[in-house]
NUFISE-805596 format. One record per residue (C-alpha): residue in one letter; chain; residue number from 1; x, y, z. Coordinates in steps of 0.25 Angstrom, whole numbers, plus 5000, padded with zeros to 4 digits. Each point is the difference from the previous one (the first is absolute). Layout:
BEGIN
ATOM rest kette  nr    x    y    z
ATOM    A     A NUM    X    Y    Z
...
% end
This chain:
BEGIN
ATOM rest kette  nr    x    y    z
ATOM    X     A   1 5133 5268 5165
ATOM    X     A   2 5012 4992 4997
ATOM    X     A   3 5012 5002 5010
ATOM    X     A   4 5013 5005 4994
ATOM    X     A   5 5014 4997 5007
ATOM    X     A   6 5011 5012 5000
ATOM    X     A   7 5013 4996 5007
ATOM    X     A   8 5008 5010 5005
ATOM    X     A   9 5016 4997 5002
ATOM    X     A  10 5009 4997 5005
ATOM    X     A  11 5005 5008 4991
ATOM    X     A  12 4993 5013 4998
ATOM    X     A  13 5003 5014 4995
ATOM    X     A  14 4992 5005 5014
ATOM    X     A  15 5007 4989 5009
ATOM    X     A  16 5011 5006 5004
ATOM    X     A  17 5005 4986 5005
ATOM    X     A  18 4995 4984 4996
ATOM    X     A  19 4986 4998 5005
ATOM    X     A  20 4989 4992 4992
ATOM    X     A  21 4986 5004 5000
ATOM    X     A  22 4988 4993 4993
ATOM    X     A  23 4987 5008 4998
ATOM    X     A  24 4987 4995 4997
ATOM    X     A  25 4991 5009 4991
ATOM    X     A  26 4985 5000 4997
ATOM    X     A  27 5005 5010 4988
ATOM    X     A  28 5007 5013 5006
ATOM    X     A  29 4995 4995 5015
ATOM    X     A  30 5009 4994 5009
ATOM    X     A  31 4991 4987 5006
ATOM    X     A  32 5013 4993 5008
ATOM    X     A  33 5014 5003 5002
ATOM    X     A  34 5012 4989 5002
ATOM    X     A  35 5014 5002 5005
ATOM    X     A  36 5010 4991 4999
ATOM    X     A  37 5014 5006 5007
ATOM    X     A  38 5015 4992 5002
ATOM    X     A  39 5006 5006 4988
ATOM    X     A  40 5010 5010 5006
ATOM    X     A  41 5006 4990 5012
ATOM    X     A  42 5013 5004 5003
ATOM    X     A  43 5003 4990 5015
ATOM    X     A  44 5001 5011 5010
ATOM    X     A  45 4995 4992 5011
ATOM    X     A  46 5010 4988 4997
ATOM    X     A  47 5012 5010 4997
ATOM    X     A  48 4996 5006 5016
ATOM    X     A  49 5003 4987 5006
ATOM    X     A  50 5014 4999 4995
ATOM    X     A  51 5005 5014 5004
ATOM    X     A  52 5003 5005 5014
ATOM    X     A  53 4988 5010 5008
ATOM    X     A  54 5007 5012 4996
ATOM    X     A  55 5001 4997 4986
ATOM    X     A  56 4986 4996 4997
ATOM    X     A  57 4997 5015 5002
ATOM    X     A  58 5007 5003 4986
ATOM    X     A  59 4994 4988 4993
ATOM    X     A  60 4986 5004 5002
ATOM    X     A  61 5002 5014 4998
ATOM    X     A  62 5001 4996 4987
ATOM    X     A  63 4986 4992 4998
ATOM    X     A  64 4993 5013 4995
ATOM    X     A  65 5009 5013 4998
ATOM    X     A  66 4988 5008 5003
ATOM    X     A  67 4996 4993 5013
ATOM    X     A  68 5017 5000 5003
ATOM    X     A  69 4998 5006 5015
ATOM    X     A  70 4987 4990 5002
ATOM    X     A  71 5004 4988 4999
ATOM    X     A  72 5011 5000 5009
ATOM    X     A  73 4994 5009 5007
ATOM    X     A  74 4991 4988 5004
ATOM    X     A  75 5011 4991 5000
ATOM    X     A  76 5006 5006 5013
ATOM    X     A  77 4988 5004 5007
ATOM    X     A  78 4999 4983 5000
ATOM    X     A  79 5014 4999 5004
ATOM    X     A  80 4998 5009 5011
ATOM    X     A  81 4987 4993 5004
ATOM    X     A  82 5007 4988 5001
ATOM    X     A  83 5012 5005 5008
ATOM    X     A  84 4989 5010 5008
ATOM    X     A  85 5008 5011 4999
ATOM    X     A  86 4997 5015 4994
ATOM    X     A  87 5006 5010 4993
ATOM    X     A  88 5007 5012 5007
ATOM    X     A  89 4990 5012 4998
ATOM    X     A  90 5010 5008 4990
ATOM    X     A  91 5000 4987 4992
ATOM    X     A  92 4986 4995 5000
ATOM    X     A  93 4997 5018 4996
ATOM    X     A  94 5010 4996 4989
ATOM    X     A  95 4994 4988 4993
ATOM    X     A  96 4988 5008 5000
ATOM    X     A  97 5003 5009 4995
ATOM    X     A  98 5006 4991 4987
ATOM    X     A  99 4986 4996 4999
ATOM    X     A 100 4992 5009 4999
ATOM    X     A 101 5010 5007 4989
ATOM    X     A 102 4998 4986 4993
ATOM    X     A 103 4985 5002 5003
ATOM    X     A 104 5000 5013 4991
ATOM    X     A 105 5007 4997 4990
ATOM    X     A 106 4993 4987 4996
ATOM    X     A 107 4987 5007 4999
ATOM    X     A 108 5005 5012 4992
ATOM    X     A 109 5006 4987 4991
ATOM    X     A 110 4987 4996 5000
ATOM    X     A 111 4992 5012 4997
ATOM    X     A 112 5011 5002 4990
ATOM    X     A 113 4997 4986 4992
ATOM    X     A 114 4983 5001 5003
ATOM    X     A 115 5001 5015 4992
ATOM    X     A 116 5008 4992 4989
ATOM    X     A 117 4990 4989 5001
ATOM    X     A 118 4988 5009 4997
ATOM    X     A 119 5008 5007 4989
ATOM    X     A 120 5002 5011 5009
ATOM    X     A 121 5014 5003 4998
ATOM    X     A 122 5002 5014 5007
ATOM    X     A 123 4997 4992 5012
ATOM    X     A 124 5011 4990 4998
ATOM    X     A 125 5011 5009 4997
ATOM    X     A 126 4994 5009 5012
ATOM    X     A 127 5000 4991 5010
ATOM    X     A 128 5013 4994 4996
ATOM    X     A 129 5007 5013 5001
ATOM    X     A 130 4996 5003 5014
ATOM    X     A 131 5004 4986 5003
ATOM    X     A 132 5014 5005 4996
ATOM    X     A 133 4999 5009 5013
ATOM    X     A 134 4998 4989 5010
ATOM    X     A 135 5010 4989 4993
ATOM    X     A 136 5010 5012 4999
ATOM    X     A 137 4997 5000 5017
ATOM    X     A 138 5002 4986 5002
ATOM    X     A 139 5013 5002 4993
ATOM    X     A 140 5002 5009 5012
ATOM    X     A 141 4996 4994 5009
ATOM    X     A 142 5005 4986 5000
ATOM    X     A 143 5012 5000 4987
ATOM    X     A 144 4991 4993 4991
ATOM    X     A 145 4987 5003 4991
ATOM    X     A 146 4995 4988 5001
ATOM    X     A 147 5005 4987 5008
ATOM    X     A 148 5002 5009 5012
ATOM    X     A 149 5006 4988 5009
ATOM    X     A 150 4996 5008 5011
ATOM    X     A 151 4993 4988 5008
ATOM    X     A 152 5009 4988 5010
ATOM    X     A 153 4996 4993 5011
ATOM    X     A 154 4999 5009 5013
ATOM    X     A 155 4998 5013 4992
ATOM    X     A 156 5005 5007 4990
ATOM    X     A 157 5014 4999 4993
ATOM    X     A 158 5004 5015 4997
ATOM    X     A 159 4996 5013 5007
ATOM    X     A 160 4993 5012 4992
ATOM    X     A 161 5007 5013 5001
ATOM    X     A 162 4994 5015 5004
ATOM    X     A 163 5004 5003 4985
ATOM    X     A 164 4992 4989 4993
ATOM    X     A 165 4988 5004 5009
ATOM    X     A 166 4999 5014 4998
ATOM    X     A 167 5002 4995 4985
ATOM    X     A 168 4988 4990 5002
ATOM    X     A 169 4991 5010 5007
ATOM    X     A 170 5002 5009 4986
ATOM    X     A 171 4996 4989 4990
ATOM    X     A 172 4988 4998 5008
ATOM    X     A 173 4994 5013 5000
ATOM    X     A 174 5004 5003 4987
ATOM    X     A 175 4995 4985 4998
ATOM    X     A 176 4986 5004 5008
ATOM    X     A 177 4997 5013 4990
ATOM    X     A 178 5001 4989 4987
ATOM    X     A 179 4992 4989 5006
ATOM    X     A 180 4987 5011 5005
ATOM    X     A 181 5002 5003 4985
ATOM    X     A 182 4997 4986 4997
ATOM    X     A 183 4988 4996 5011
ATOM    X     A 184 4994 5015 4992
ATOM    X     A 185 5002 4994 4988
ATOM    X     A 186 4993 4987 5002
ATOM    X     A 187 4988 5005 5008
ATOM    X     A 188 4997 5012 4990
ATOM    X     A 189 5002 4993 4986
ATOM    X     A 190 4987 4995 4994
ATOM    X     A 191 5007 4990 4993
ATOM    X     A 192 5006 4991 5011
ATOM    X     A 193 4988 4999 5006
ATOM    X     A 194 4993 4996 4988
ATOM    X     A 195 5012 4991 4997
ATOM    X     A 196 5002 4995 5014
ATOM    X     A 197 4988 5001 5008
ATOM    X     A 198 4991 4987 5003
ATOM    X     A 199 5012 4992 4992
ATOM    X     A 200 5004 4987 5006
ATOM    X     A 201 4994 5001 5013
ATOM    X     A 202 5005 4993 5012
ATOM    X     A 203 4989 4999 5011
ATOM    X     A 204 5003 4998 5015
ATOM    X     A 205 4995 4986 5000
ATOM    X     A 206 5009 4996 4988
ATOM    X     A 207 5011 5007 5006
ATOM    X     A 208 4998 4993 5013
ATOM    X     A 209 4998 4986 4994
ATOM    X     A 210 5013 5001 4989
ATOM    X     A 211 5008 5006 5012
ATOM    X     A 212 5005 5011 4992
ATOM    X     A 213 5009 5010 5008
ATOM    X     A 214 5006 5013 4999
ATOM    X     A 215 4996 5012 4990
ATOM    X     A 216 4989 4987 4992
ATOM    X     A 217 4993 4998 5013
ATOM    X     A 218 5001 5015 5007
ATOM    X     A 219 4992 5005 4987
ATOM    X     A 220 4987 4990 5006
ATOM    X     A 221 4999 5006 5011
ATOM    X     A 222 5009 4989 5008
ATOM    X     A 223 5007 5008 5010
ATOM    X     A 224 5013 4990 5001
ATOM    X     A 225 5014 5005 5000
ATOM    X     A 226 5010 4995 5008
ATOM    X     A 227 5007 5012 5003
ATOM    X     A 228 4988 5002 5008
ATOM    X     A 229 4993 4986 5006
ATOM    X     A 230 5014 4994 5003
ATOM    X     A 231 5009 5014 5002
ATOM    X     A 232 5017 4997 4999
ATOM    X     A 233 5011 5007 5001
ATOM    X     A 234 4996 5016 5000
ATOM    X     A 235 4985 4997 4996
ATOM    X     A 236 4996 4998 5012
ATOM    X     A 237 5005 5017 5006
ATOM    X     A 238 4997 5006 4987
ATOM    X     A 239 4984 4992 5001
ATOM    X     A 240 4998 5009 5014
ATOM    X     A 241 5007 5012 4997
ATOM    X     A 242 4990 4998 4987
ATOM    X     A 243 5010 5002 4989
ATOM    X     A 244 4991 4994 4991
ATOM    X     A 245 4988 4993 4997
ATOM    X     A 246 4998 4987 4994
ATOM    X     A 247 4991 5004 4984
ATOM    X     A 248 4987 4992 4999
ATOM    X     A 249 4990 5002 4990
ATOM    X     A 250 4987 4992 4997
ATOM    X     A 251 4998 4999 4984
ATOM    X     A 252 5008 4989 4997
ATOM    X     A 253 5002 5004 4985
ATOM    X     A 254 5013 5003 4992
ATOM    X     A 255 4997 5016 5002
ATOM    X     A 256 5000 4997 5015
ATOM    X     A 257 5015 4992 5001
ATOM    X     A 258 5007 5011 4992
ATOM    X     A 259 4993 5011 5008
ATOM    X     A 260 5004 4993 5013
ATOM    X     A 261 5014 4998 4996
ATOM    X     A 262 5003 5014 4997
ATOM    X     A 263 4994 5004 5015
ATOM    X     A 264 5007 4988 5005
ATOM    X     A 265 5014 5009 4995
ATOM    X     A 266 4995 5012 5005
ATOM    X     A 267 4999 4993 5015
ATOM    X     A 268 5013 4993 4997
ATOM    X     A 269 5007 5014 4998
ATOM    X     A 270 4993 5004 5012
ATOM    X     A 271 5007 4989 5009
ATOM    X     A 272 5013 5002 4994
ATOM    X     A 273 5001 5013 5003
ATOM    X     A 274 4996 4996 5016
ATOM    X     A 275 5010 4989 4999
ATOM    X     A 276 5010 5009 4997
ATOM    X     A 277 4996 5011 5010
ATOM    X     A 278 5000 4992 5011
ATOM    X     A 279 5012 4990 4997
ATOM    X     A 280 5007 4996 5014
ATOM    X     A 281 5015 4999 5001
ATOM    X     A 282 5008 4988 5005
ATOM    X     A 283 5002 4986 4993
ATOM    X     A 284 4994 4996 4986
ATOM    X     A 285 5002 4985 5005
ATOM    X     A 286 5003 4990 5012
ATOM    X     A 287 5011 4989 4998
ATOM    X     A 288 4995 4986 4996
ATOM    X     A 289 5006 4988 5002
ATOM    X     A 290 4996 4985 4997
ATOM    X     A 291 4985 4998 4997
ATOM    X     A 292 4995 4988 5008
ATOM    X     A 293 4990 4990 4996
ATOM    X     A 294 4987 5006 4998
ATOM    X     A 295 4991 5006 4989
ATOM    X     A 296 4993 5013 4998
ATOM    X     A 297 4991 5009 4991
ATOM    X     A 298 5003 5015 4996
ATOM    X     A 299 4988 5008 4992
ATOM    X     A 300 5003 5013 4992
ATOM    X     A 301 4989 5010 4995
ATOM    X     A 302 5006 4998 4985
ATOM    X     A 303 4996 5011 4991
ATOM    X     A 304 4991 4988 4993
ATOM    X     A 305 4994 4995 5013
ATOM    X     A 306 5004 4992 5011
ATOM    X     A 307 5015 4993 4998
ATOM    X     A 308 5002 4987 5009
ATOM    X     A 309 5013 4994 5002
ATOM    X     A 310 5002 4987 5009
ATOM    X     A 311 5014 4994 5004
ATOM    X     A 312 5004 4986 5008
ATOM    X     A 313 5012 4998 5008
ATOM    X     A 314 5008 4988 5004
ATOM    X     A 315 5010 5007 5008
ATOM    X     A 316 5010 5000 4988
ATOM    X     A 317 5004 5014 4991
ATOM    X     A 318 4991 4997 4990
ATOM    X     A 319 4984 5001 5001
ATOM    X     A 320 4995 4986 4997
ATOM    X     A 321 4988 5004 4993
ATOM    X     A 322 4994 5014 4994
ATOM    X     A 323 4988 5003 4994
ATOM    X     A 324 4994 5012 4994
ATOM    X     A 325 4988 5005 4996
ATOM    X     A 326 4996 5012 4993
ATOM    X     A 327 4988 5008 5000
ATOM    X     A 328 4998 4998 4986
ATOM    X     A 329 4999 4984 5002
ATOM    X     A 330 4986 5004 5005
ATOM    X     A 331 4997 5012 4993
ATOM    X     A 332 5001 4993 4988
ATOM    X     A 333 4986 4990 5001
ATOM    X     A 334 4992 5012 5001
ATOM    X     A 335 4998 5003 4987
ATOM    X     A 336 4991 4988 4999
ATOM    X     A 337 4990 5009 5009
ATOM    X     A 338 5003 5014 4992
ATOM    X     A 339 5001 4995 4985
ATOM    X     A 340 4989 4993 4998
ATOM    X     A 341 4988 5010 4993
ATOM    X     A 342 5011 5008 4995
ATOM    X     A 343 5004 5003 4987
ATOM    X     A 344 5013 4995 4994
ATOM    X     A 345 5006 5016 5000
ATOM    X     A 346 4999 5000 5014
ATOM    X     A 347 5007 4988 5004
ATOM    X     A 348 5013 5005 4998
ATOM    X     A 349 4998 5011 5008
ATOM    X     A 350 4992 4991 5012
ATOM    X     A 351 5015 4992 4998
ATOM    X     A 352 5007 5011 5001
ATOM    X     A 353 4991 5008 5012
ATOM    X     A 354 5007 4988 5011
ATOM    X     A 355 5014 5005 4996
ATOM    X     A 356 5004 4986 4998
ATOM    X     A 357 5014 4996 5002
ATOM    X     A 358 5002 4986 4993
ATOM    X     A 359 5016 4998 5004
ATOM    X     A 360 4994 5001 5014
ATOM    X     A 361 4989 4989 5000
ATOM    X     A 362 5007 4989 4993
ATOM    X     A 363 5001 4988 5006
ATOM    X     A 364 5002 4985 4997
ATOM    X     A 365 4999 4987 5006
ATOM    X     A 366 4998 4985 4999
ATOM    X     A 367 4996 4993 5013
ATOM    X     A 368 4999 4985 5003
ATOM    X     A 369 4995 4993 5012
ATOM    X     A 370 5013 4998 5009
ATOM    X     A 371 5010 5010 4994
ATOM    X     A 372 5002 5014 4989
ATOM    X     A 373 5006 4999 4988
ATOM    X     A 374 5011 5010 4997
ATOM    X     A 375 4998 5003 4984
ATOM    X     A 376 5011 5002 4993
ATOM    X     A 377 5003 5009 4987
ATOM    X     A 378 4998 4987 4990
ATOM    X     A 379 4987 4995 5010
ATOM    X     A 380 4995 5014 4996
ATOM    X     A 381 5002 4999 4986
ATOM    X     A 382 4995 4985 4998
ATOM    X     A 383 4988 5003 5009
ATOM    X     A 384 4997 5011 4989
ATOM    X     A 385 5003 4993 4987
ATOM    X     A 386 4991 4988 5006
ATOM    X     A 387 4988 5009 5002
ATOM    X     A 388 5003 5007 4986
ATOM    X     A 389 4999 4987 4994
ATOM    X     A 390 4987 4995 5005
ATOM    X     A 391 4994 5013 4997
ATOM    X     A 392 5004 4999 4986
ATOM    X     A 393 4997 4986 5000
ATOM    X     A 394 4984 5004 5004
ATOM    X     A 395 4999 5011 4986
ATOM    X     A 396 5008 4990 4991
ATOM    X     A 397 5014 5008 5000
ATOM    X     A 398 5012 4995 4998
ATOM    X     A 399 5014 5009 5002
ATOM    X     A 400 5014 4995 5003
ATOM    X     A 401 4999 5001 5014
ATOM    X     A 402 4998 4986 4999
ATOM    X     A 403 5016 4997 4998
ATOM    X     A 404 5004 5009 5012
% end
């Protein structure tokens, strides 16, 4: 049978950001998937190395506004490894704490866009409402909704007070009641299982060989979260006092990843409430001077997975180099292993099922033998209208890019 090309993107009514797919069908079956990213690059990792430690925080809180506590979450966990210093306890409860709440309301997000992607739109207004209830305690909790700016360098910027807590502690029950709902919905209705069941399936093997992380691996029965094999901050307390437990299911299919995320919030509201049980008094952060030469690594269970941030120092108020990576960087290559065999429908929901954040993942760069290139804004654009033109230049089209 003939092969037929689809491309996907980058611009796409289900993409919520620029990505580019290219699938390869054998009528409706998907024999190949191709992804091509780089399309969304905004030079966070440059900007970094031109602002002081303490502001970096702020820039890369603004990499994903859903992952706004995870990345620099991450960022001064590799600060601090660097300087070998920790958090006072009240502070490392704090940050937490943020993420945790982060962690909720991403996967009711999710579940939210997954109803909506299936046509189920009671879901998608559901789940957002409920959402509504943890964003309003955010908002409590640290001022802001999003963009909480609640992580620096030796612990946590602002304190929480008894009245946001008590506030917190409300949200999630209330919170708690919606979310059963949900897991009761999913597990009794035929038509997600017929929908979602055996779709897209990810097996331990494939998991392990793409390096998935977070709530795409978990699903395959990879037990990795780094909450729990590397324990920061209040992690490590809340592990023995068993708090929580870390949601491993073996399917692997799309069914599966939305099952585990909606008992992944369920043990999220759990450790919150712990966190704010046993929240200790005293300082939310120790004093930090000049950061000497050196270089460290901070890693942050991300709502999407494993976050990693990496810093370098020479001595000076700036980090000298940063880099980022997202869980969504290697999330990404696994629909080559779960697409293939399935039908064109269901890819979008296999995309969908990793909870991809594109803004996150983007990266960019153009290495020669003794030296990097820094790109500017006209590299950018010429490198693009080059690659436009010899691709036109291969199907025999002509456009007017050729005066730019």
């Amino acid at each position: 049978m003939k092969k037929t090309i689809l491309p996907i993107g980058p611009f796409h009514p289900l993409l919520e950001e620029p990505e580019f797919f290219t699938l390869y069908l054998e009528g409706e079956t998907v024999v190949k998937v191709d992804l091509r990213i780089g399309y969304n690059h905004r030079g966070h990792e440059k900007l970094a190395t031109g602002l002081t430690w303490d502001q970096v925080p702020f820039l890369v809180e603004r990499i994903c506004g859903i992952c706004s506590t995870s990345h620099p979450y991450a960022y001064v966990l590799a600060v601090e490894d660097l300087l070998d210093i920790k958090a006072p306890p009240r502070g490392q409860y704090i940050r937490s704490l943020i993420g945790e709440m982060e962690r909720i309301h991403s996967h009711l997000l999710w579940l939210g866009l997954a109803g909506h992607f299936i046509g189920y739109n009671t879901v998608w207004m559901w789940a957002w409402r409920y959402r509504e209830e943890i964003l309003d305690a955010c908002e409590k909790l640290t001022g802001n909704r999003n963009h909480y700016a609640m992580c620096r360098v030796g612990g946590a910027r602002r304190d929480v007070t008894q009245e946001a807590m008590d506030f917190t502690m409300q949200s999630l029950d209330s919170n708690e009641r919606s979310t059963t709902m949900f897991l009761g919905a999913i597990v009794d209705d035929p038509v997600m299982h017929k929908r979602l069941k055996g779709v897209g399936v990810l097996t331990k093997e494939d998991a392990i060989a793409y390096a998935a992380t977070g709530p795409t691996s978990r699903p395959s029965g990879v037990r990795w979260d780094v909450r729990e094999t590397d324990p920061y901050d209040a992690y490590g307390a809340s592990l023995k006092a068993k708090a929580w437990d870390v949601i491993v299911l073996e399917e692997g299919d799309v069914f599966a990843k939305a099952a585990a995320r909606v008992l992944e919030v369920l043990e999220s509201i759990k450790l919150c409430r712990w966190l704010i049980e046993n929240m200790p008094d005293g300082e939310i952060d120790v004093k930090v001077g000049n950061i000497p030469e050196g270089e460290g690594c901070g890693r942050h269970e991300a709502p999407r997975g494993e976050v990693f941030h990496y810093v370098r120092s020479d001595g000076s108020n700036k980090p000298i180099r940063h880099k980022v990576r997202a869980p969504t960087f290697t999330n990404l290559p696994t629909y080559k292993a779960s697409c293939p065999g399935e039908q064109i429908a269901d890819v979008a929901l296999i995309t969908a099922a990793i909870d991809p954040c594109y803004c996150c993942t983007e990266r960019v760069g153009v290495v020669t033998r003794n030296r990097r290139n820094t790109l500017t804004q006209d590299d950018l654009v010429k490198l693009s209208v080059e690659k436009t033109l010899e691709i036109e230049k291969k199907i025999g089209r002509r456009s007017n890019l050729a005066k730019i």
